[in-house]
Structure formats: C-alpha cells, structure tokens
C-alpha positions as CSV (number, residue, x, y, z in Angstrom):
1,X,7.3,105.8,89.7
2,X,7.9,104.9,93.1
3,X,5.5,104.0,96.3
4,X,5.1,108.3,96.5
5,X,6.3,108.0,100.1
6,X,8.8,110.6,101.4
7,X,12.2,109.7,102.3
8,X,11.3,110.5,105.9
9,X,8.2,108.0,106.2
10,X,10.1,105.2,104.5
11,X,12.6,106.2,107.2
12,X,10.1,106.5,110.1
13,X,7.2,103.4,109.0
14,X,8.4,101.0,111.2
15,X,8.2,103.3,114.1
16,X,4.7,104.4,113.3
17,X,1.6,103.7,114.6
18,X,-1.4,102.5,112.8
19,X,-3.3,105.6,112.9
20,X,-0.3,107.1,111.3
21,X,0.8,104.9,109.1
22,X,-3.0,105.2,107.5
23,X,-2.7,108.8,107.1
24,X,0.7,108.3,105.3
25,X,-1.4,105.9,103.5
26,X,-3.8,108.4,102.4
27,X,-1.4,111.4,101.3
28,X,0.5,108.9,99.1
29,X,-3.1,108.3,97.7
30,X,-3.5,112.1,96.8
31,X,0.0,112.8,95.8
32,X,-0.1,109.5,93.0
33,X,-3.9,111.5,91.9
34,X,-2.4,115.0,92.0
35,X,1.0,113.2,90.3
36,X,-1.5,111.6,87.5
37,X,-3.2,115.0,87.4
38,X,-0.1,116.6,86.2
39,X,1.4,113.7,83.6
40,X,-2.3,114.0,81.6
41,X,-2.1,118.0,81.7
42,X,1.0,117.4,80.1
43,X,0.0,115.5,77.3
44,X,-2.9,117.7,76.3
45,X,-0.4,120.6,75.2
C-alpha cells in the first residue's frame, strides 16, 4: 500500500523542515482515510 507519500516529498523530506514535514504528515493521514474510504465503497457494490 505504500507510506501515501508523493514521489516529490519522499524526494524533498530530508530537506524539509519540521513544520513541513508535519503537514506532509497530515495529508498522508487524509489520503490513507480518503484511500480506505474508497476500498469499503468498493466492496459494498
């Protein structure tokens, strides 16, 4: 399933800062909801 990181902030993390690497942090947090979302839609059809 993966760490739901973009190719660009798995690129950039060791350059970012703290503040920045949190708010990475917590989009991957929405995108693995918003991904689980989707996979229990699925299996309701």
């Amino acid at each position: 399933m993966g760490c739901y990181r973009t190719g660009d902030e798995i690129g950039s993390w060791m350059s970012m800062s703290d503040g920045t690497k949190k708010r990475v942090i917590s989009k991957t947090k929405q995108r693995r909801a918003d991904h689980k979302d989707a996979a229990l839609s699925s299996c309701s059809d």
